[in-house]
C-alpha positions in Angstrom: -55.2 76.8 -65.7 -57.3 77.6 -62.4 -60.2 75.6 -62.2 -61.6 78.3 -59.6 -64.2 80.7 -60.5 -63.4 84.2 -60.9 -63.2 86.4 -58.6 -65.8 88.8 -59.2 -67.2 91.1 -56.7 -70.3 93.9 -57.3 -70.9 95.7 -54.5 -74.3 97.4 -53.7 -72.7 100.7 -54.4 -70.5 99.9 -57.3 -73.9 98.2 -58.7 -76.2 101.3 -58.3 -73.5 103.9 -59.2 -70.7 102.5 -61.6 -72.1 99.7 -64.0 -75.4 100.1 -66.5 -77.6 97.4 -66.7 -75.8 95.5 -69.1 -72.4 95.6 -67.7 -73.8 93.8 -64.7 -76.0 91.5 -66.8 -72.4 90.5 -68.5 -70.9 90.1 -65.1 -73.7 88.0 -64.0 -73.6 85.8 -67.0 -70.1 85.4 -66.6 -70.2 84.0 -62.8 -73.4 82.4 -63.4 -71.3 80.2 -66.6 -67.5 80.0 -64.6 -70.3 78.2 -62.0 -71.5 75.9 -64.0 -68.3 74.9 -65.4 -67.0 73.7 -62.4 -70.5 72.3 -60.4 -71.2 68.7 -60.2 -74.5 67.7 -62.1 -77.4 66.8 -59.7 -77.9 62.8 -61.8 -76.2 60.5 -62.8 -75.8 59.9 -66.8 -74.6 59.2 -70.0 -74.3 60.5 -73.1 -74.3 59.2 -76.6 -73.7 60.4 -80.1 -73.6 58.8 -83.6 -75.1 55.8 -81.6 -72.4 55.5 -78.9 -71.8 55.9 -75.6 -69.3 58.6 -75.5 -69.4 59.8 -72.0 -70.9 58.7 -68.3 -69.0 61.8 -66.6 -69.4 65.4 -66.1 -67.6 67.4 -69.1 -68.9 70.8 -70.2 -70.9 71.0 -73.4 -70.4 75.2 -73.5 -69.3 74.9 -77.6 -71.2 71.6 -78.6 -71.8 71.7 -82.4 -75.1 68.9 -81.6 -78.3 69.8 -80.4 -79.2 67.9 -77.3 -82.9 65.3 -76.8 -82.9 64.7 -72.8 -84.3 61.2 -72.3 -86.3 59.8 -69.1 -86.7 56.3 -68.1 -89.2 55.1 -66.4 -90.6 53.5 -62.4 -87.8 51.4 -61.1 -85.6 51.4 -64.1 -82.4 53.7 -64.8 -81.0 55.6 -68.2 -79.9 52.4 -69.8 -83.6 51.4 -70.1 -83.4 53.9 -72.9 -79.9 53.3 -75.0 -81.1 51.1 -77.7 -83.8 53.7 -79.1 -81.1 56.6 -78.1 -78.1 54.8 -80.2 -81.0 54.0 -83.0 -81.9 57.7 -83.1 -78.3 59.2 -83.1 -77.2 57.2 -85.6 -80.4 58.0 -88.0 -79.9 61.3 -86.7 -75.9 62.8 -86.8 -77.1 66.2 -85.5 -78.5 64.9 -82.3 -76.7 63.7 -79.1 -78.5 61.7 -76.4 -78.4 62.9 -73.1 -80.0 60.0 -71.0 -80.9 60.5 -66.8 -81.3 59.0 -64.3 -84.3 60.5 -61.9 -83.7 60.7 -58.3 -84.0 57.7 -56.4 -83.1 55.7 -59.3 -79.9 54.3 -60.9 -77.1 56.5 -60.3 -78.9 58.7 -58.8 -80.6 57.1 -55.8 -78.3 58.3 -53.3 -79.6 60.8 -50.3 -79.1 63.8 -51.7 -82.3 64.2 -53.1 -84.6 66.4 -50.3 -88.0 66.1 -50.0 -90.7 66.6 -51.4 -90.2 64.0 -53.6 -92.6 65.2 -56.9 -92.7 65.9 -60.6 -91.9 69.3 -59.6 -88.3 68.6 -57.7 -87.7 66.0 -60.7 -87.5 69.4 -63.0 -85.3 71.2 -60.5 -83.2 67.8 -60.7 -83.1 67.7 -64.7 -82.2 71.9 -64.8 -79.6 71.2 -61.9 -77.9 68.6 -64.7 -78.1 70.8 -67.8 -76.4 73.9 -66.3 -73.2 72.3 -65.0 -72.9 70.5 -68.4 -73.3 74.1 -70.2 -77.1 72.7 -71.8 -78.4 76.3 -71.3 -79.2 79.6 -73.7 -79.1 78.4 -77.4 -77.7 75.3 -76.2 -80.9 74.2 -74.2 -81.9 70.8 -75.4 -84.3 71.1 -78.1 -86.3 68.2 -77.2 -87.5 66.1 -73.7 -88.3 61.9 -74.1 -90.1 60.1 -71.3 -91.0 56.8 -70.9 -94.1 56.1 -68.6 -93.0 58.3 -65.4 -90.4 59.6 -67.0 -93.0 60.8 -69.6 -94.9 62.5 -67.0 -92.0 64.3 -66.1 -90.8 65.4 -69.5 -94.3 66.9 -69.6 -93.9 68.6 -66.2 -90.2 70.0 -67.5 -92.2 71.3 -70.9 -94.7 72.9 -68.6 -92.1 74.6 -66.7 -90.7 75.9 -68.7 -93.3 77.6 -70.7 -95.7 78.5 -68.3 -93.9 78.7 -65.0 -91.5 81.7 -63.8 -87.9 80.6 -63.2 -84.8 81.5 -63.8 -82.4 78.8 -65.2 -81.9 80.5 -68.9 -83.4 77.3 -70.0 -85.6 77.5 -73.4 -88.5 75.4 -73.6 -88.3 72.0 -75.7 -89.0 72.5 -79.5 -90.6 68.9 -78.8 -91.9 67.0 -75.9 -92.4 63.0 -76.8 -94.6 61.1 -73.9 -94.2 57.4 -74.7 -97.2 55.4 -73.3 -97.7 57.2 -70.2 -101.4 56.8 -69.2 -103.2 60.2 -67.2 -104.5 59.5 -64.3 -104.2 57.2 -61.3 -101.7 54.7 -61.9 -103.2 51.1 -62.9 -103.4 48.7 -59.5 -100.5 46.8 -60.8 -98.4 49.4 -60.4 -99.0 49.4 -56.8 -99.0 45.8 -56.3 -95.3 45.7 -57.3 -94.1 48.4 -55.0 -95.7 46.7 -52.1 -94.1 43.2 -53.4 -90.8 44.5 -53.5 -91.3 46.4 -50.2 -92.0 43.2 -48.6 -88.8 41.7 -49.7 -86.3 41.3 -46.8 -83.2 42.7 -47.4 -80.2 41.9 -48.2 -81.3 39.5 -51.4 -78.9 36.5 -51.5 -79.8 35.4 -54.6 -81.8 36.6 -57.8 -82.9 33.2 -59.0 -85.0 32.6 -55.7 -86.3 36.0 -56.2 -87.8 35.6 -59.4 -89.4 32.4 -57.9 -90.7 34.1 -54.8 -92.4 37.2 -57.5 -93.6 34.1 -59.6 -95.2 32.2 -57.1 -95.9 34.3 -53.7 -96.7 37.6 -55.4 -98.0 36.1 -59.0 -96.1 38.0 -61.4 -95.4 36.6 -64.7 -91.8 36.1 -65.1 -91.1 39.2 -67.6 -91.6 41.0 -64.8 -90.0 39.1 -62.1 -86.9 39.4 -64.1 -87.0 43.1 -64.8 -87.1 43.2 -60.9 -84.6 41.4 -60.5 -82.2 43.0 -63.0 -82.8 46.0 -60.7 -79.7 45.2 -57.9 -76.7 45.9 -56.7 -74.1 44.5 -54.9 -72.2 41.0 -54.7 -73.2 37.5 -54.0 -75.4 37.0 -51.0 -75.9 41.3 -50.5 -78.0 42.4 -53.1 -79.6 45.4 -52.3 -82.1 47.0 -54.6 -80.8 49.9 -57.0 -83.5 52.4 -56.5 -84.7 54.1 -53.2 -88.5 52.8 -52.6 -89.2 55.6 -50.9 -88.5 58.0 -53.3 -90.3 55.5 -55.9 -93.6 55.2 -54.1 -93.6 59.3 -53.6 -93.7 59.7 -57.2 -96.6 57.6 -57.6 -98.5 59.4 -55.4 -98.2 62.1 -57.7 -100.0 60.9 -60.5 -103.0 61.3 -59.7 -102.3 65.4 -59.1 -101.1 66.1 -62.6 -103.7 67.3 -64.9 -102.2 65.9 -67.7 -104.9 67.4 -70.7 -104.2 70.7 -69.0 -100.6 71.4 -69.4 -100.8 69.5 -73.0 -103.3 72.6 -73.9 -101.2 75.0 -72.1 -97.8 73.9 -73.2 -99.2 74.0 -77.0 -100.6 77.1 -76.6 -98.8 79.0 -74.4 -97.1 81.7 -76.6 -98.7 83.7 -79.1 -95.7 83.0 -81.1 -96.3 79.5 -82.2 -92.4 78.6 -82.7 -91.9 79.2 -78.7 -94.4 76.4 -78.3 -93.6 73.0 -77.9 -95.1 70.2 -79.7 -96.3 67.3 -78.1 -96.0 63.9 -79.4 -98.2 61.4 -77.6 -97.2 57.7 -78.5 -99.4 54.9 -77.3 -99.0 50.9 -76.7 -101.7 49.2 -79.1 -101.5 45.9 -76.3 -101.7 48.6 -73.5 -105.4 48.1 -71.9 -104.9 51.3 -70.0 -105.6 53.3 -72.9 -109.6 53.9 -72.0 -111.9 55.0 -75.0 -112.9 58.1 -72.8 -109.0 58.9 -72.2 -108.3 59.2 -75.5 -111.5 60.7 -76.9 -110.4 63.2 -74.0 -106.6 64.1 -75.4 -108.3 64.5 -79.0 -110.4 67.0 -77.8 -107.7 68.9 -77.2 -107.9 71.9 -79.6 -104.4 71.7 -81.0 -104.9 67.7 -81.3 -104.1 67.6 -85.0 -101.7 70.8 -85.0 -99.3 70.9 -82.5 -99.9 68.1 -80.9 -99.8 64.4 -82.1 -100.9 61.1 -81.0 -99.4 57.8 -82.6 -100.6 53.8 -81.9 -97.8 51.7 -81.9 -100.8 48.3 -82.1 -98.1 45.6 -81.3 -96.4 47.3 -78.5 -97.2 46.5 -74.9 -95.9 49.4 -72.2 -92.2 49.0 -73.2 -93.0 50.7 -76.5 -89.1 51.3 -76.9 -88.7 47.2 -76.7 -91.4 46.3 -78.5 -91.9 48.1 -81.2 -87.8 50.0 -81.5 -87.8 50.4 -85.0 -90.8 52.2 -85.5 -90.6 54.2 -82.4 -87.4 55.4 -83.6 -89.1 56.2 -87.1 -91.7 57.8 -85.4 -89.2 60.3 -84.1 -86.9 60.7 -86.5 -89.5 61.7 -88.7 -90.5 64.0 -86.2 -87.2 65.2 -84.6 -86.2 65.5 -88.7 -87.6 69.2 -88.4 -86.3 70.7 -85.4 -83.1 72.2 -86.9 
């Protein structure tokens, strides 16, 4: 079996003399899906089903019986930040497989050949690069997008796309969007003061002990933290290098600050006059998170589809790792949720 593409050629002439419309709209289809089938996806990642991993490697998904929730990790971290309340939800869940990313300059996917500019916008291009080669287009689109902190920002960037934006991928917009604990606005100080910590760091890392003491004691981090940081390398003994591309990582940030989040909430809820091509948004919040401002939120709710189609749930004994903290009823949350999408 020939794993090229066909050979189709449609020639100016033969296109404005020989073929209707539909003919070439078949053709087109048909080269646009032999493509797919055969490109390499743009990130690295994994999916599971049933609550397993069953696959870390490019495989088309053309005839998949399972409808498909994208998940998006957060700053600094990678896909597997996000398996436990994946496997939890799959299992709960048998008609929904887990397809988990990693976003450029992260994980598996912190290698050069992301281009700038580095923003929420070339994050989408990233995530619609991924879903075509692995056939996640047409009625197969995924019918929901999970973000965690960043990643939640650009799950609502992918919704808002997709709905509002003109493109081309054949790629339906989410049935839902869910934004766990991602906080509009600037990002808080702390976020900025690890960046700069780690940027500081002189490279390569001989050992991760001493660099949980150095974030302890030099930078004042508690040691949560320090250890995340630390659980973020690569390499062998004495080489440690870090596992995401810092560049890349503090370009993102920057972008926070440009994304009217209220805004594409509103528009993304509203932005059909057929109700059933809008997504619904599903806001989930970290009780312990101090970010959470009462003019923030008394800002989402006045959102006029706050209520309808779109949702805002308090988790009060998570802090920001809502899927950590608080798993069980996260992944209630969303099963109860995700429960009627089919």
């Amino acid at each position: 079996m020939s794993l090229l593409a066909p050979r189709i050629r449609i020639t100016a002439a033969a296109s404005q003399q020989c073929l209707p419309d539909a003919a070439l709209s078949y053709l087109y289809d048909c080269c646009s899906r032999s493509y797919s089938s055969i490109s390499t996806p743009k990130l690295a990642y994994e999916i599971i089903t049933d609550g397993n991993v069953v696959s870390s490697h490019p495989h088309p998904q053309e005839d998949q019986e399972k409808e498909t929730i994208v998940f998006l990790h957060g700053l600094l971290g990678n896909a597997k930040n996000l398996r436990t309340p994946a496997k939890k939800l799959t299992r709960q869940l048998p008609h929904l497989s887990a397809l988990l990313l990693d976003i450029r300059g992260h994980g598996g996917s912190s290698s050069s050949q992301h281009l700038q500019p580095h923003n929420f916008h070339s994050c989408v291009q990233d995530i619609f690069h991924t879903l075509k080669p692995l056939g996640l287009v047409g009625k197969n689109s995924p019918t929901a997008v999970c973000g965690h902190s960043l990643g939640g920002r650009i799950a609502l960037q992918y919704s808002h796309t997709l709905q509002q934006e003109q493109h081309d991928h054949n790629i339906l917009t989410p049935k839902q969007t869910w934004i766990l604990d991602s906080v509009p606005g600037t990002p808080d100080p702390s976020v900025h003061h690890v960046l700069k910590a780690i940027s500081s760091i002189p490279l390569p890392i001989t050992c991760k002990s001493t660099l949980i003491e150095t974030l302890m004691s030099e930078y004042k981090m508690n040691k949560a933290i320090a250890q995340w940081i630390a659980s973020n390398l690569k390499g062998k003994k004495d080489e440690y290098s870090w596992v995401f591309d810092l560049e890349i990582a503090n370009e993102l940030v920057d972008n926070f600050a440009d994304q009217n989040f209220a805004e594409m909430i509103h528009e993304i809820t509203t932005g059909s006059s057929n109700k059933a091509l809008n997504s619904t948004i599903h806001l989930v919040m970290a009780g312990r998170n101090k970010e959470w401002k009462e003019d923030i939120v008394a800002n989402l709710k006045s959102i006029p589809t706050f209520g309808d189609s779109f949702h805002m749930h308090k988790l009060e004994n998570a802090g920001h790792w809502v899927h950590v903290d608080a798993v069980n009823e996260l992944t209630q949350l969303m099963v109860d949720g995700l429960s009627d999408t089919r």
